[in-house]
C-alpha positions in Angstrom: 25.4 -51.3 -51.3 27.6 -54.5 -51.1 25.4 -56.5 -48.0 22.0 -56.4 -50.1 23.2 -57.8 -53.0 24.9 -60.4 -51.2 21.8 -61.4 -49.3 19.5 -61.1 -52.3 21.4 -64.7 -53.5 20.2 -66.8 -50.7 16.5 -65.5 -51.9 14.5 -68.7 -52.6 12.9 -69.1 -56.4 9.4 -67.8 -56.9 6.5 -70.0 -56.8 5.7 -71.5 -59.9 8.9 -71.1 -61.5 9.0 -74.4 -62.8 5.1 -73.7 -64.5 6.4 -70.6 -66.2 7.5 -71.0 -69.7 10.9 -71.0 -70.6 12.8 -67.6 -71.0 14.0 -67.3 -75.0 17.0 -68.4 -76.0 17.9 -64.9 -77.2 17.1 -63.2 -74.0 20.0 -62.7 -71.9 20.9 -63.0 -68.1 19.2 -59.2 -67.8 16.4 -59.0 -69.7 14.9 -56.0 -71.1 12.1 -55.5 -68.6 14.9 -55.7 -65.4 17.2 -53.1 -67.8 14.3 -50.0 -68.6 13.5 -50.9 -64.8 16.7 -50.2 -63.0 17.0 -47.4 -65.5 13.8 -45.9 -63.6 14.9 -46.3 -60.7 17.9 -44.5 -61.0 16.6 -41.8 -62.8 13.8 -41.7 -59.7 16.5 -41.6 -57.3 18.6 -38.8 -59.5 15.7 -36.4 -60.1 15.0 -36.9 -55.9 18.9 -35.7 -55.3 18.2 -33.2 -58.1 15.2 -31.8 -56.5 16.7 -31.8 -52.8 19.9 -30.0 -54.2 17.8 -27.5 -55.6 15.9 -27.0 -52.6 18.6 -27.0 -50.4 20.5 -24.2 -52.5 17.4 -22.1 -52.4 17.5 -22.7 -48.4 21.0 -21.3 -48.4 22.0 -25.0 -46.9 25.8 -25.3 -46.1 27.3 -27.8 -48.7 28.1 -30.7 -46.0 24.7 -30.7 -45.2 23.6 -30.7 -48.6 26.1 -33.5 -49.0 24.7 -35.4 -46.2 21.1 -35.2 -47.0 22.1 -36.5 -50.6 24.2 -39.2 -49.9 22.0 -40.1 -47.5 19.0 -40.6 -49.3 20.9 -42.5 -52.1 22.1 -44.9 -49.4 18.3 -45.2 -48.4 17.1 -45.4 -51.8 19.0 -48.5 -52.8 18.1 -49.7 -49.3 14.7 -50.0 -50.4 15.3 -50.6 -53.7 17.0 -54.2 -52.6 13.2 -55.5 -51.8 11.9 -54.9 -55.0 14.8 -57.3 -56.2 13.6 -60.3 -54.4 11.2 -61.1 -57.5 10.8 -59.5 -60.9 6.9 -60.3 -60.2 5.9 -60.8 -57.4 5.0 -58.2 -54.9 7.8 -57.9 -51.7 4.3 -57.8 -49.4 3.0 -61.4 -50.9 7.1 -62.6 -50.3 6.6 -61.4 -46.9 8.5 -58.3 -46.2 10.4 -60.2 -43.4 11.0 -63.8 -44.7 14.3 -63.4 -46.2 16.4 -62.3 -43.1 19.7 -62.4 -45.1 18.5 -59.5 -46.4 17.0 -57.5 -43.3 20.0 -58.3 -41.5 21.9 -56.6 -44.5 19.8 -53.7 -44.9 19.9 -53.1 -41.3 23.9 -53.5 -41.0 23.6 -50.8 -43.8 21.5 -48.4 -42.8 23.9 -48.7 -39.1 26.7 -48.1 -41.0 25.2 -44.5 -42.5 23.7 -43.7 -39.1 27.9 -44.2 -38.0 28.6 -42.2 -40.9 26.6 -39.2 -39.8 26.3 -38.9 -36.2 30.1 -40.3 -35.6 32.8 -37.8 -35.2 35.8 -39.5 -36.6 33.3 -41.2 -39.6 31.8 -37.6 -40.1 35.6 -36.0 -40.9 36.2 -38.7 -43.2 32.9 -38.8 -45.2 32.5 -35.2 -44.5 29.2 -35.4 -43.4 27.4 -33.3 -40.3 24.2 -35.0 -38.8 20.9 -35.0 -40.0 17.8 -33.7 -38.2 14.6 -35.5 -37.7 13.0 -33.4 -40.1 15.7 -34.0 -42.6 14.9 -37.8 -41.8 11.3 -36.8 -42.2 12.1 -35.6 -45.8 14.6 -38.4 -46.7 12.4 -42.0 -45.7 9.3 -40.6 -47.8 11.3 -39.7 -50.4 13.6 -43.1 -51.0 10.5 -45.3 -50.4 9.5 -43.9 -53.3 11.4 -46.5 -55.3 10.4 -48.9 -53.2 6.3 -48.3 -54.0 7.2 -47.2 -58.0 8.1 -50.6 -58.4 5.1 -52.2 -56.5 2.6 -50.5 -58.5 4.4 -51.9 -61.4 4.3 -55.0 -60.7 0.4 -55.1 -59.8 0.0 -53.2 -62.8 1.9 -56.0 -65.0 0.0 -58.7 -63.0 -3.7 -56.7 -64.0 -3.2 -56.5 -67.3 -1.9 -60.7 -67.2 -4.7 -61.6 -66.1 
């Protein structure tokens, strides 16, 4: 989760910063909206694992693979989860989902690096992880877009009820 971040600095200021009003003096660097935000997000992400643990016990799933599926979809989570950060308001699809290649470029070297993690032997003894089937990747991308499109019908809702 270190590339995102990283690339999510070089993100240029929304439009119309400068015509906003001025953030309160008593507001901090996180404001309250960003905190109960990532909060839901991460308890989106942890009821997910929760739920795919559960399933995957009931499916008599070996714990590697149970491992791998829930790393796994962490790791994707938060790779969607780095485009909602590119502006508290605006939408990622109005940003253009591809103008900020820092961050594509990021999100791609991360989501190589858990592929290499998976489906390389010597990467797969040392994170003790066991490939993924497609169906496993068909359960996994729905799922961790999830935080991805929570956070988009946020913001239209906040922009609705602004205007």
């Amino acid at each position: 989760d270190g590339l995102p971040p990283m690339a999510l600095s070089l993100e240029a200021p929304d439009r119309g910063l400068m015509k906003q009003k001025p953030r309160k003096s008593t507001e901090g660097l996180v404001s309250r909206r960003m905190l109960i935000a990532s909060l839901g997000l991460g308890a989106l992400i942890a009821v997910q694992s929760l739920g795919v643990l559960s399933w995957a016990l009931e499916e008599g799933m070996p714990l590697p693979k149970i491992q791998t599926l829930i790393f796994t979809l962490v790791v994707i989570s938060l790779m969607f989860n780095a485009f909602n950060w590119r502006s508290d308001k605006m939408s990622v699809f109005s940003l253009g989902v591809f103008s900020n290649r820092s961050l594509i470029y990021a999100v791609l070297s991360t989501v190589l690096l858990q592929l290499a993690a998976i489906y390389t032997p010597i990467l797969q003894t040392a994170f003790r992880t066991v490939p993924l089937s497609l169906s496993d990747w068909g359960m996994i991308i729905p799922l961790a877009s999830t935080t991805l499109i929570a956070m988009e019908i946020t913001k239209y809702l906040e922009w609705r009820s602004h205007r």
